[in-house]
C-alpha positions in Angstrom: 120.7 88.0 119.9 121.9 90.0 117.0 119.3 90.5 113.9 119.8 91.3 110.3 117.7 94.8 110.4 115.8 96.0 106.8 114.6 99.6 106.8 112.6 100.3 103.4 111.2 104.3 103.0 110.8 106.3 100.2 113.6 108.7 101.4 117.0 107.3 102.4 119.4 108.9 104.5 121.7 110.1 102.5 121.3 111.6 99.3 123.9 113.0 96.4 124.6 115.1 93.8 126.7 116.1 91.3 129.1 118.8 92.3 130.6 121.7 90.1 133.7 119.5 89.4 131.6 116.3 88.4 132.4 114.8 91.9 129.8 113.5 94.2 128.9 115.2 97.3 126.1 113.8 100.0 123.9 115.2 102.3 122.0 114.1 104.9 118.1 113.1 104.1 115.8 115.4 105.8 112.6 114.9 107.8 111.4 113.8 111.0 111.3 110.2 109.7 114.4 110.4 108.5 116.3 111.9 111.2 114.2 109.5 113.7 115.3 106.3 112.3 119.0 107.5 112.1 118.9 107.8 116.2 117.1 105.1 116.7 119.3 102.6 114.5 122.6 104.4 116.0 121.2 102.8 119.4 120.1 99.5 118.9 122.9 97.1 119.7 121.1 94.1 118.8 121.5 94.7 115.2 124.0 92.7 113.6 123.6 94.4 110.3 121.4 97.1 108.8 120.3 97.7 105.4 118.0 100.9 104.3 116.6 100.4 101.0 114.8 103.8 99.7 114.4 105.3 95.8 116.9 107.1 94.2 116.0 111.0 94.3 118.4 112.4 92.2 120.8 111.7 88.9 123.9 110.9 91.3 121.4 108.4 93.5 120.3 107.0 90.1 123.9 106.3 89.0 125.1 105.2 92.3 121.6 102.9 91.9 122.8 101.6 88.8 126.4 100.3 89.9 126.8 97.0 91.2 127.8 98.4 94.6 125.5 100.9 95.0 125.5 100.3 98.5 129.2 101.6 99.1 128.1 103.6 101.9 129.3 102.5 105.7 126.9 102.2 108.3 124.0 101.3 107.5 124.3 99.9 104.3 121.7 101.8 101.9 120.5 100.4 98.8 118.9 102.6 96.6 116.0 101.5 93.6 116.5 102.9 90.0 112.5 103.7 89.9 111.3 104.3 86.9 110.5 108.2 86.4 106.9 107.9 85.3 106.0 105.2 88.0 107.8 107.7 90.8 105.7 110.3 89.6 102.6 108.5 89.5 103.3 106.7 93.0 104.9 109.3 94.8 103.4 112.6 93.8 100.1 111.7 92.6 98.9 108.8 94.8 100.8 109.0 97.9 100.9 112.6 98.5 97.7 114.1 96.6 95.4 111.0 97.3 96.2 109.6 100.7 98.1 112.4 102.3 95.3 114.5 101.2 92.9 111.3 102.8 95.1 110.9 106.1 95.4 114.5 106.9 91.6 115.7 105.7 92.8 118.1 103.5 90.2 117.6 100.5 88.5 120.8 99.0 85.4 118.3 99.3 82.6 120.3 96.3 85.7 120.1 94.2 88.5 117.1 95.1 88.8 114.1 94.7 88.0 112.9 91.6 89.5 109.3 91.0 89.2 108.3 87.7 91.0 107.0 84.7 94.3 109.2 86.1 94.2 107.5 89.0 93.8 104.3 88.3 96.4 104.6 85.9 98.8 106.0 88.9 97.8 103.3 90.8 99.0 100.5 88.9 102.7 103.0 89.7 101.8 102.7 93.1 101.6 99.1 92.8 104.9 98.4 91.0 106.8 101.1 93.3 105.6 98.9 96.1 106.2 95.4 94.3 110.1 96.9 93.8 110.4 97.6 97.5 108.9 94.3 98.1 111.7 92.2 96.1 114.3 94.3 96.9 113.3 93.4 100.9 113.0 89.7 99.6 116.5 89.5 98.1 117.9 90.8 101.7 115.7 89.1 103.7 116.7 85.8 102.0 120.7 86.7 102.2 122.7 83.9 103.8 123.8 83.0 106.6 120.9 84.2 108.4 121.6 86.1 111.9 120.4 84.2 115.3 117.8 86.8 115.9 116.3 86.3 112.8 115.2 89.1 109.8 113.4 91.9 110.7 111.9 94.2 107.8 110.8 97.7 109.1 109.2 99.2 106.2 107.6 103.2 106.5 104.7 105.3 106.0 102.3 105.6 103.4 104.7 105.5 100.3 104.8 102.2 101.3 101.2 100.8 102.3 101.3 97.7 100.2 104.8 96.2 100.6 104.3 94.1 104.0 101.6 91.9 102.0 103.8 92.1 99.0 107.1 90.6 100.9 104.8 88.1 102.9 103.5 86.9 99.7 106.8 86.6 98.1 109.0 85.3 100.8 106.9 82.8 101.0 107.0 82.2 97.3 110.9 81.5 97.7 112.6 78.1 97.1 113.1 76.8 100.6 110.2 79.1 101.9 110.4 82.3 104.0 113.6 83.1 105.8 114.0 82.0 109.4 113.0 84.2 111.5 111.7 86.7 109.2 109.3 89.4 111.2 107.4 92.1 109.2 106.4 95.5 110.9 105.0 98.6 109.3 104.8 102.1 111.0 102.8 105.5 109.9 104.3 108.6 110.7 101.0 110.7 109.7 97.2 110.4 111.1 94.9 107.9 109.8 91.6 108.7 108.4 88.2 107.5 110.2 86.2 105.6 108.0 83.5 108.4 107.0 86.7 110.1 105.4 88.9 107.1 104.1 85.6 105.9 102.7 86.1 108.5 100.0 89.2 106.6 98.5 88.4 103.8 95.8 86.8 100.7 96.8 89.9 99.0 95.6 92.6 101.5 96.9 91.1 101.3 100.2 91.3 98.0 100.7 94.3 96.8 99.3 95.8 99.7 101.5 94.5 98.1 104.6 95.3 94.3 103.5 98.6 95.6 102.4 99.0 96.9 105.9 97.8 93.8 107.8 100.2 91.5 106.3 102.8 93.0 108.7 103.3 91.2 111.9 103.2 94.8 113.8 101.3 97.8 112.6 102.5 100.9 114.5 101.4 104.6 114.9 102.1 107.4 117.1 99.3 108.3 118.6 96.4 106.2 119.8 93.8 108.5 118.2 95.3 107.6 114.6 95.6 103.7 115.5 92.4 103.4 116.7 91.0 105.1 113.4 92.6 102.2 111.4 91.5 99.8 113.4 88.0 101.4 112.4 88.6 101.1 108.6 89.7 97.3 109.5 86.6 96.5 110.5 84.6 98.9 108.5 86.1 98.3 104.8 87.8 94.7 105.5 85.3 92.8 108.2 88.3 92.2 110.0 88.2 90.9 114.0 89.4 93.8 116.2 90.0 92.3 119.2 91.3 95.1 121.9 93.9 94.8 124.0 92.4 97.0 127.1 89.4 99.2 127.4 90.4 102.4 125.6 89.0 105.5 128.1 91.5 106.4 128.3 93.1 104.9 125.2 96.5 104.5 126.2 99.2 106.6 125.7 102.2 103.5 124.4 101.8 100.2 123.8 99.8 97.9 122.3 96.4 98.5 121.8 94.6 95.3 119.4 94.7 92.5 117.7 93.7 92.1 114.6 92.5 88.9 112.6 91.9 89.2 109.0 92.7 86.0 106.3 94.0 83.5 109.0 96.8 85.7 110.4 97.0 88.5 113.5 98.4 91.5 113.7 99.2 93.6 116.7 98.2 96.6 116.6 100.5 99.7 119.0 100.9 103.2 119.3 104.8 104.4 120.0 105.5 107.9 120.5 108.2 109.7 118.5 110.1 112.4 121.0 114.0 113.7 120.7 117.4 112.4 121.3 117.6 115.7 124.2 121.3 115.2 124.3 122.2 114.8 120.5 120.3 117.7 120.4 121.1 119.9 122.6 124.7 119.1 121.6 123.9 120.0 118.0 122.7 123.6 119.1 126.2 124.4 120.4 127.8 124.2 117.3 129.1 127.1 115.4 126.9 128.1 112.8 124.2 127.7 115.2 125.2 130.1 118.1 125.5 132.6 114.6 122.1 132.5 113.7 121.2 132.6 117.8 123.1 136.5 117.1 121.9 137.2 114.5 117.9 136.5 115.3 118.5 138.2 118.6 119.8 141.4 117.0 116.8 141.4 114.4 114.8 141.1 117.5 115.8 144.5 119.4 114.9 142.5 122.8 111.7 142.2 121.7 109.4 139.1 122.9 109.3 136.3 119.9 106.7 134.0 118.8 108.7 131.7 116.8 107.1 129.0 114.2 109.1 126.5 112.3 106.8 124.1 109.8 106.8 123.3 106.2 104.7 125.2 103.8 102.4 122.0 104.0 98.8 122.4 104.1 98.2 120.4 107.1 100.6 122.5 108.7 98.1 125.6 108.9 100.6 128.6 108.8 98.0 130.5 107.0 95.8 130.7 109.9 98.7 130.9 112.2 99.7 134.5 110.7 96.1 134.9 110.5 96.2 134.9 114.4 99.5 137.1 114.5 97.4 139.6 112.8 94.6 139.3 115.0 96.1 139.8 118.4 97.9 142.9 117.0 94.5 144.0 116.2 92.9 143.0 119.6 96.0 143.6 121.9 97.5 147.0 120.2 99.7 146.9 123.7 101.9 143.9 121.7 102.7 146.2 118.9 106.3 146.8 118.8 107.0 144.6 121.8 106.4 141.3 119.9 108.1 139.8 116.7 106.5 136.7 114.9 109.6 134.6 113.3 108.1 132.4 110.6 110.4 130.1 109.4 109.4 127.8 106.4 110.7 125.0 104.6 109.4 124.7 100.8 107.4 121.7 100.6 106.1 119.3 97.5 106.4 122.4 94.7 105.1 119.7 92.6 101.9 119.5 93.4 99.9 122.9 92.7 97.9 123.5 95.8 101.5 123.6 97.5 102.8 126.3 95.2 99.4 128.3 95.7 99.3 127.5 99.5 103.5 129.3 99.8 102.2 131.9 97.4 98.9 132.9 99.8 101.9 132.1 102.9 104.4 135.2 101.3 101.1 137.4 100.1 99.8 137.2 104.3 102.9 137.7 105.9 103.3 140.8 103.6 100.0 142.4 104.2 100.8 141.9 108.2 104.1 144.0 107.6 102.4 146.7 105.7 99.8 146.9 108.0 101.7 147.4 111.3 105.3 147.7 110.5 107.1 151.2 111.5 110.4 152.5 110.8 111.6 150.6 113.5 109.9 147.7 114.1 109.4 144.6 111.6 106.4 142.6 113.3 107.1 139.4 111.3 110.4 138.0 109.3 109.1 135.3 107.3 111.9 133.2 105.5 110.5 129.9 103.4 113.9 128.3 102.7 115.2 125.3 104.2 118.2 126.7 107.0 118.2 124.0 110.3 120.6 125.8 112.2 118.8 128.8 111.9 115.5 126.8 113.2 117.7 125.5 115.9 118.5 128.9 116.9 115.1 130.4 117.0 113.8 127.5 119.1 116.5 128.4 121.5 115.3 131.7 121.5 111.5 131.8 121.5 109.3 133.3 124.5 106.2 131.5 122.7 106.4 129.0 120.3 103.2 128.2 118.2 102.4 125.3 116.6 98.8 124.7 115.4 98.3 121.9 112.3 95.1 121.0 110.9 96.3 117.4 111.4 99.7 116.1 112.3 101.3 112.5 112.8 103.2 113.8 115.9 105.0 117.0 115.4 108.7 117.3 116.7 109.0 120.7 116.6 106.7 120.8 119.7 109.4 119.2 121.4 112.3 120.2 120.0 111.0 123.9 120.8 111.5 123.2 124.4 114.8 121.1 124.6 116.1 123.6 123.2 114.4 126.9 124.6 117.1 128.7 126.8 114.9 130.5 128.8 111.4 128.8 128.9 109.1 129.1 126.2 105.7 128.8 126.0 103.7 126.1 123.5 100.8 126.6 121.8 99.7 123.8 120.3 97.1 122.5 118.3 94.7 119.7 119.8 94.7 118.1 116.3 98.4 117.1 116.7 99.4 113.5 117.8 102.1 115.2 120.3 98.9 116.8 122.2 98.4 113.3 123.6 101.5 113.9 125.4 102.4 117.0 125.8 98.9 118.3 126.4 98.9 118.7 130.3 101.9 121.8 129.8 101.0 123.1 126.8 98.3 125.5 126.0 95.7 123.8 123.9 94.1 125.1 121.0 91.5 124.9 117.9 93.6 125.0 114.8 90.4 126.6 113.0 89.0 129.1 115.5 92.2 132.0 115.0 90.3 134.2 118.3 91.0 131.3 120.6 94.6 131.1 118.9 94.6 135.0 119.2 94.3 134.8 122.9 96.5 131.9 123.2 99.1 134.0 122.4 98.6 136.6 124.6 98.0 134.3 127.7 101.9 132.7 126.8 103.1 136.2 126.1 101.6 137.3 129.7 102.5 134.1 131.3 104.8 134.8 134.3 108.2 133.2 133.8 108.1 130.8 136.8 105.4 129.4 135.4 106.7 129.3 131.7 109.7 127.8 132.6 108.3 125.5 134.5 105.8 124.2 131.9 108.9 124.1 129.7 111.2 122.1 131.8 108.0 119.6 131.9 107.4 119.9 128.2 111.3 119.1 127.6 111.1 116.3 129.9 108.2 114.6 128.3 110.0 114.7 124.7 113.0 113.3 126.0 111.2 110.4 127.4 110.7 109.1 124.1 113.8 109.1 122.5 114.1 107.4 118.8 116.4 104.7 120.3 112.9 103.7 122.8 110.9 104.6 119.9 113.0 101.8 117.3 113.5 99.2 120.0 110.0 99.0 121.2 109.0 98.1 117.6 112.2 95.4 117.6 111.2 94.2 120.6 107.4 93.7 119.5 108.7 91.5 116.3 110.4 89.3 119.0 108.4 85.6 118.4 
């Protein structure tokens, strides 16, 4: 039965600027999310139309926002909101990414941050209205006539977005004629959640409304259980709400739904679904052209050499720091590696708004350089660090890794943990952190680590470098085969399905 599908995220997928000649020129939006959702939608045959409201990034998205057709792009239709500058700033950079980012991924220099006063509150009231504009904006589609037979359904992202399910209950509900047939609410967080001894440390207020804003979504998703059953712990803890469980959690399953939750006379079903890879699309991508370049290219820089590849943002909860900390110390421990290994760190430049990014790059660059220093000879670069945003260059080293590492402080799900091995042409080896959500799957082929203890890292390394390559490849096929399982098309119609009445 075909549906009227409503995306709402802070990003869109498309973005545009303002080329040398005046003309506008796109480009695809970037991210995990992004690039997830795009799949997914691509594969869902039940949707009889698809809008994607997001913000408008840039002065072309702004104009294009501004024009009675701003939606003049095919498939999906996008709709993009003329924010105000001051309440994106406030909403986007101040609470969403330095307040519950920082909350969500535990990132708080505690004797120092956070202090939430006057500022904040003031940025919170942006929060609000950035929230209230996705909220009618999702009204004014939901609301469109004629109404498909399957109904609306409004899938509204992340923690940008925390407080618009409540907001669009409230004010489809508020319409003339009352809410539109068939409407269905779900909200999904691509990060972790918080357990209550750390959200605690958010306002009172924030808190709250965070988790009421959340509840008044039919379906509540996340991608690991670990992070859903934390929310379901702020629930109760910060809202009195009645968890009710859907089945004993040890183990705490690995899909599916997981609770039900009561809270001011409505439930909510709570469910973990995985995010893995479209294998194919992939794989396919890695063929083209300008990837098989870089694939030259790296393989030349790396004289035959073994490679330990890393792609990640320069995002705190990412911990490269302590990844090249590691590098160093196995060359240090395991002087038999030197001039048989190259570490290939690959970057992307995250949030240079916010000034514990540009310090964290800045201590990134000022490692990676003292590594080189240290044990670099006239022929042999240990580590080629690049913090600029090339994906067919990523695409390349994950085809070429022997090792790739991947050890965040905290992570929603990672995809470069499985991209890394759909790709890898000749089985490669994962490290990967135990704090990431795709440990919960991946775990049984991968070798697990502390993202804070840099020994055990250390020898990680040198157990994958030393691994024999039956057994690499073998973990690798598995690892490959477990991404693949959970393509975004499984991922996106789960969370359809689950809005069925």
């Amino acid at each position: 039965m075909k549906q009227r599908v409503l995306v709402a995220s802070n990003r869109g997928p498309v973005s545009y600027e303002f080329g040398a000649d005046g003309n506008l020129t796109s480009r695809r939006g970037g991210g995990g999310l992004i690039a997830g959702l795009i799949s997914g939608l691509a594969a869902v045959e039940s949707a009889d139309e698809v809008t994607w409201i997001c913000a408008a990034l840039t002065d072309a998205d702004r104009m294009l926002a501004r024009r009675p057709a701003a939606s003049g792009v095919p498939e999906p239709s996008i709709r993009m909101l003329d924010i105000p500058q001051h309440t994106f700033e406030g909403a986007y950079n101040s609470v969403a990414n330095a307040a519950l980012w920082f909350v969500h991924h535990m990132l708080f220099d505690m004797p120092n941050q956070p202090q939430f006063g006057l500022a904040f509150r003031h940025d919170w009231d942006a929060y609000v209205d950035y929230n209230r504009a996705f909220a009618d904006a999702l009204v004014e589609q939901a609301g469109r006539r004629p109404v498909p037979p399957g109904g609306v359904r409004a899938l509204i992202q992340d923690y940008h977005l925390a407080l618009a399910p409540r907001m669009l209950r409230d004010r489809a509900g508020d319409r003339a004629g009352g809410r539109p047939p068939g409407l269905r609410i779900a909200h999904f967080s691509h990060t972790p959640w918080a357990p209550p001894a750390y959200y605690q440390m958010l306002p009172d207020e924030a808190g709250r409304a965070v988790l009421d804003g959340m509840l008044g979504a039919d379906h509540v998703g996340f991608l690991a259980a670990r992070w859903a059953i934390a929310f379901l712990d702020c629930c109760a803890a910060f809202l009195g709400a009645d968890v009710d469980l859907a089945e004993p959690l040890d183990p705490a399953p690995a899909a599916g739904p997981l609770a039900r939750v009561a809270y001011r006379d409505r439930v909510t079903e709570v469910a973990v679904h995985p995010l893995g890879v479209d294998a194919p699309e992939l794989r396919e991508r890695a063929q083209a052209d300008d990837v098989r370049a870089h694939i030259e290219a790296l393989g030349r820089a790396a004289g035959g050499r073994r490679l330990i590849v890393r792609i990640d943002r320069t995002e705190l909860s990412k911990n490269v720091v302590r990844g090249l900390a590691a590098y160093r110390e196995l060359l240090v421990t395991r002087p038999e590696w030197r001039g048989r290994v190259v570490h290939l760190a690959f970057a992307y430049p995250s949030r240079s708004a916010v000034p514990e990014y540009r310090a964290y790059t800045e201590r990134v660059q000022r490692l990676a350089r003292q590594i080189s220093e240290e044990f670099g000879t006239p022929d042999w670069n240990p580590l080629i660090l690049e913090v600029k945003d090339d994906y067919p260059r990523s695409l390349a080293a994950c085809a070429l890794a022997d090792v790739l590492l991947v050890n965040p402080t905290r992570d929603g799900m990672n995809l470069v943990a499985q991209e890394g091995p759909v790709l890898s042409e000749r089985g490669c080896a994962l490290v990967l952190s135990r704090e990431a959500g795709a440990a919960s799957t991946l775990g049984a082929d991968a070798l697990i680590v502390n993202p804070y203890d840099i020994t055990e890292t250390a020898e990680a390394l040198h157990q994958a470098l030393l691994m024999p390559d039956a057994e690499r490849q073998r973990r690798c096929a598995a690892l490959a085969a477990t991404a693949a399982s959970w393509p975004p098309a499984r991922w996106l119609g789960d969370q359809l399905a689950s809005l069925a009445p």
